[in-house]
C-alpha positions as CSV (number, residue, x, y, z in Angstrom):
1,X,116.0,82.8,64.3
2,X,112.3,81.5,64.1
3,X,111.6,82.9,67.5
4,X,113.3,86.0,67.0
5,X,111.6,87.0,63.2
6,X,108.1,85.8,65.2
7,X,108.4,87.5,68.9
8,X,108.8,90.5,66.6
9,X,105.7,90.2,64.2
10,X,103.7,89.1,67.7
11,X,105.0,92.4,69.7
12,X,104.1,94.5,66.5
13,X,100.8,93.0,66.4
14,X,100.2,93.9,70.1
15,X,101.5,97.0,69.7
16,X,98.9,97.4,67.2
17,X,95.8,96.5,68.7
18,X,96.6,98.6,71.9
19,X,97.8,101.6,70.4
20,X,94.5,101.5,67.9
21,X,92.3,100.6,71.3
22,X,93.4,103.1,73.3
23,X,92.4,105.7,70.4
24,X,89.2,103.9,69.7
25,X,87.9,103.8,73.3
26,X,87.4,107.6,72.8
27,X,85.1,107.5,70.4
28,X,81.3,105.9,71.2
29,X,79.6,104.8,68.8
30,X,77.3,106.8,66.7
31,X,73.6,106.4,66.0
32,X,71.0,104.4,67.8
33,X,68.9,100.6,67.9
34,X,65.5,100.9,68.7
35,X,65.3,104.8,70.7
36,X,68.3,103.4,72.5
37,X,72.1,105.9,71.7
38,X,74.5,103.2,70.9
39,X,77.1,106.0,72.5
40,X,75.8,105.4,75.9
41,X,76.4,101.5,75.3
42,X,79.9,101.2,73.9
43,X,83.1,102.5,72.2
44,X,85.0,101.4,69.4
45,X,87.8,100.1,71.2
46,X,85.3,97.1,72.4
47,X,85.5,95.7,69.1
48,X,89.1,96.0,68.4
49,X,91.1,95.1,71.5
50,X,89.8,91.3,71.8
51,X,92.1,90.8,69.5
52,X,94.8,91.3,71.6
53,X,94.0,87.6,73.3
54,X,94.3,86.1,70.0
55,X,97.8,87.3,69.7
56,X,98.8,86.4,73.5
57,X,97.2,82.9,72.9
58,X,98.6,82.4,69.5
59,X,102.0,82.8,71.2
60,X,101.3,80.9,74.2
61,X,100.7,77.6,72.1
62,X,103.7,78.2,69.7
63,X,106.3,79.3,72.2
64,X,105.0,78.8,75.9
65,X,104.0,81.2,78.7
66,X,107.3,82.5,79.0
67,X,107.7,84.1,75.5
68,X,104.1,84.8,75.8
69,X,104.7,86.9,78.9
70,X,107.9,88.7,76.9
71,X,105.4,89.7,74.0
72,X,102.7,91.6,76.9
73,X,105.7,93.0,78.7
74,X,107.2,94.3,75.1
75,X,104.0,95.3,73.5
76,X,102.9,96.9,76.9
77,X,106.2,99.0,77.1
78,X,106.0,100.2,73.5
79,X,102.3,100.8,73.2
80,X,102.4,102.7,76.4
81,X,105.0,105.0,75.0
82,X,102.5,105.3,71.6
83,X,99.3,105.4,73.7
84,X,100.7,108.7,75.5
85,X,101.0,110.7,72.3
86,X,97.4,109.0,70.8
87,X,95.8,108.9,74.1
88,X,95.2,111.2,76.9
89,X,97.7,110.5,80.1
90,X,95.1,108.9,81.8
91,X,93.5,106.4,79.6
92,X,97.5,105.4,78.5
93,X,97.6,104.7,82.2
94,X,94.3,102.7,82.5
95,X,94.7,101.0,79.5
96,X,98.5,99.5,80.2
97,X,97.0,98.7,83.7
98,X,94.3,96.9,82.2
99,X,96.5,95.3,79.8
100,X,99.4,94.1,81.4
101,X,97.1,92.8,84.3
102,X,94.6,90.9,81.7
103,X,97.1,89.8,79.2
104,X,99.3,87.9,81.9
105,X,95.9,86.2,83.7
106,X,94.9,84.9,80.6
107,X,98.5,83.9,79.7
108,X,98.0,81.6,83.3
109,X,94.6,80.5,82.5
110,X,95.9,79.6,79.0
111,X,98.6,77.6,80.1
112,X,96.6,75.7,82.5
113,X,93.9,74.5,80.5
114,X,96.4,73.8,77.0
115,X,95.9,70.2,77.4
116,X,92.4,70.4,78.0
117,X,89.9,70.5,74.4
118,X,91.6,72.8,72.2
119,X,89.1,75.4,73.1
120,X,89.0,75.3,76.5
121,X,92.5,77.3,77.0
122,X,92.2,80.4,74.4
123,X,88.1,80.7,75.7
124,X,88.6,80.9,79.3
125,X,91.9,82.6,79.2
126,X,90.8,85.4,77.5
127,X,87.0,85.5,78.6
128,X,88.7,85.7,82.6
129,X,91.3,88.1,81.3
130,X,88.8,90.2,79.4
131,X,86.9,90.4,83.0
132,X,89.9,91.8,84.7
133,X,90.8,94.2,81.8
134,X,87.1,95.9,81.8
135,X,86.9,96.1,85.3
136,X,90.7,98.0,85.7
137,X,90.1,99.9,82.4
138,X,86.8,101.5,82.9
139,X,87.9,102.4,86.8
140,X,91.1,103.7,86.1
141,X,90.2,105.8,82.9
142,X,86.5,107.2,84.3
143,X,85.6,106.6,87.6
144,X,85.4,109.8,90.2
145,X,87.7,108.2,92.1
146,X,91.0,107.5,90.0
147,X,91.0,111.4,89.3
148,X,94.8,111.7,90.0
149,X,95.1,109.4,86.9
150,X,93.6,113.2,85.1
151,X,90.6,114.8,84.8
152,X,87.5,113.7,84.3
153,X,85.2,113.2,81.5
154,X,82.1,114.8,82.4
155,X,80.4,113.1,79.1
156,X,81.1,109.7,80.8
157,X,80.0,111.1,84.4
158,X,77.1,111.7,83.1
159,X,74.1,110.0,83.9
160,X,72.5,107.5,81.3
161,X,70.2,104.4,80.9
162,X,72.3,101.6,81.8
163,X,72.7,99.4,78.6
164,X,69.6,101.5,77.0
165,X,67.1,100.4,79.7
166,X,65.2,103.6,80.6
167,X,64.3,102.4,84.5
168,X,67.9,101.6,85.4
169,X,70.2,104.7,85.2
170,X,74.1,104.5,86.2
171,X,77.1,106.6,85.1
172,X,77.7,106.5,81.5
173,X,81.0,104.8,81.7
174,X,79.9,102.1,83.7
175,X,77.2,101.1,81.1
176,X,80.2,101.1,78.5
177,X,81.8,98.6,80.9
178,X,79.3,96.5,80.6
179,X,78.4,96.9,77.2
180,X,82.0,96.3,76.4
181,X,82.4,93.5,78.6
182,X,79.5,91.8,76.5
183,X,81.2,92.7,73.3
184,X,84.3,91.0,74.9
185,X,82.4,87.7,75.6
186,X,80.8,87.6,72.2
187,X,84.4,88.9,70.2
188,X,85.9,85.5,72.7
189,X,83.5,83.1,70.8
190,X,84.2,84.6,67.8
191,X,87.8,84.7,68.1
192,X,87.9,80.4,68.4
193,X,87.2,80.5,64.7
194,X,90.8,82.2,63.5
195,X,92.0,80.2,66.5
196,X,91.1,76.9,65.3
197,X,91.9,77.9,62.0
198,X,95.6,78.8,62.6
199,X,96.2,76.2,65.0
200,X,97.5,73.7,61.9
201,X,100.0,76.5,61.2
202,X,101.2,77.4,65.1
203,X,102.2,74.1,66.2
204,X,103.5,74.3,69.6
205,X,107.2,73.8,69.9
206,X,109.3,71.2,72.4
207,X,110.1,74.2,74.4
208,X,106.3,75.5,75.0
209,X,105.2,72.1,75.5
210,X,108.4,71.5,78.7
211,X,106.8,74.4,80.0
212,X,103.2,73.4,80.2
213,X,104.6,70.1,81.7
C-alpha cells in the first residue's frame, strides 16, 4: 500500500514538472544584466525542470531503480499526453525524448554510485542526465535539421551573441542550450540541499537496497 499511495504522489510530481517545463521553455526570459538580453541566454523551463532529478533520485533511494524507471516511464506517458495540448507537437516530442533518455541515465548513474558519499549518486546522476537531456532537447525542438519534428522557430534561428558575448555569435537556441545547461549544473548543486534534507525521511527500503546489490 506504501508503494502504491507513493509511486502515485512521485508520478504526479513528474507529471508536474514536465508538463510546467515544456510550457516554460517557451517563454525566455525578460529583461537584461549588463547590455546583455537575458532572452538570448535562457528560458524558464531551465529553472523548473531540474527538479525532475530530485523526484527520479528521491525514488531511486526509497524504492530502487526499478520503481524509479516505472515513475519516468508513467510520468513520461502522461506528461506527453498533457505536453501535446500545452506544448507545440514538436517540443512534446523533444522534450519526452529528452526526458525519457535523461531521466533513465541518471536513474543508472544513481544506482551505481548509491553506496558511494551520499552525494555522489543524486550529483552525478542528474548532472550526466541533465547533459543528455540539453543536448536531445535543444536539437530536437530547434535545430534546422529535426524540421519533420514541425516548423521552425525563426526567433530561435536567429542569430545572437552566444551567452551575451558580442564576438562570438551562434543560433539563438544553441546559446539557450548552453545557458540552460549552466543553470542545470548550478539547480544540481542546489538540489543536494532538499536531498540531504529528505534523506532522514526516504529511507531506502530492503527491496531498493537487493537491487543495488
Amino acid at each position: 500500500m506504501l508503494i502504491n499511495r507513493t509511486f502515485f504522489v512521485y508520478v504526479a510530481l513528474m507529471t508536474l514538472v514536465v508538463v510546467a517545463s515544456n510550457i516554460l521553455v517557451q517563454f525566455p526570459l525578460p529583461g537584461s544584466i549588463a547590455g546583455m538580453q537575458l532572452g538570448d541566454l535562457l528560458t524558464w523551463g531551465a529553472f523548473s525542470y531540474p527538479f525532475a532529478f530530485l523526484v527520479t533520485d528521491l525514488t531511486n533511494r526509497q524504492f530502487g531503480p526499478r520503481i524509479a524507471r516505472r515513475v519516468v516511464v508513467a510520468g513520461f506517458i502522461v506528461a506527453i499526453l498533457l505536453s501535446i495540448v500545452a506544448a507545440t507537437p514538436r517540443i512534446a516530442i523533444a522534450s519526452g525524448s529528452a526526458f525519457l533518455f535523461g531521466q533513465l541515465l541518471d536513474i543508472s548513474v544513481f544506482n551505481r554510485l548509491r553506496r558511494q558519499s551520499w552525494w555522489h549518486a543524486p550529483l552525478a546522476g542528474s548532472l550526466i542526465g541533465s547533459a543528455l537531456d540539453t543536448a536531445m532537447f535543444f536539437s530536437f525542438a530547434f535545430a534546422p535539421f529535426f524540421v519533420f519534428f514541425g516548423p521552425n522557430d525563426s526567433f530561435a534561428l536567429e542569430t545572437a551573441p552566444l551567452l551575451g558575448v558580442l564576438a562570438a555569435e551562434a543560433p539563438r537556441w544553441i546559446s539557450w542550450a548552453v545557458g540552460d545547461l549552466s543553470v542545470k549544473i548550478l539547480c544540481g548543486l542546489v538540489m543536494l540541499l532538499p536531498y540531504g534534507a529528505l534523506m532522514s525521511i526516504v529511507k531506502p527500503m530492503p527491496a531498493a537496497e537487493k537491487q543495488a546489490a
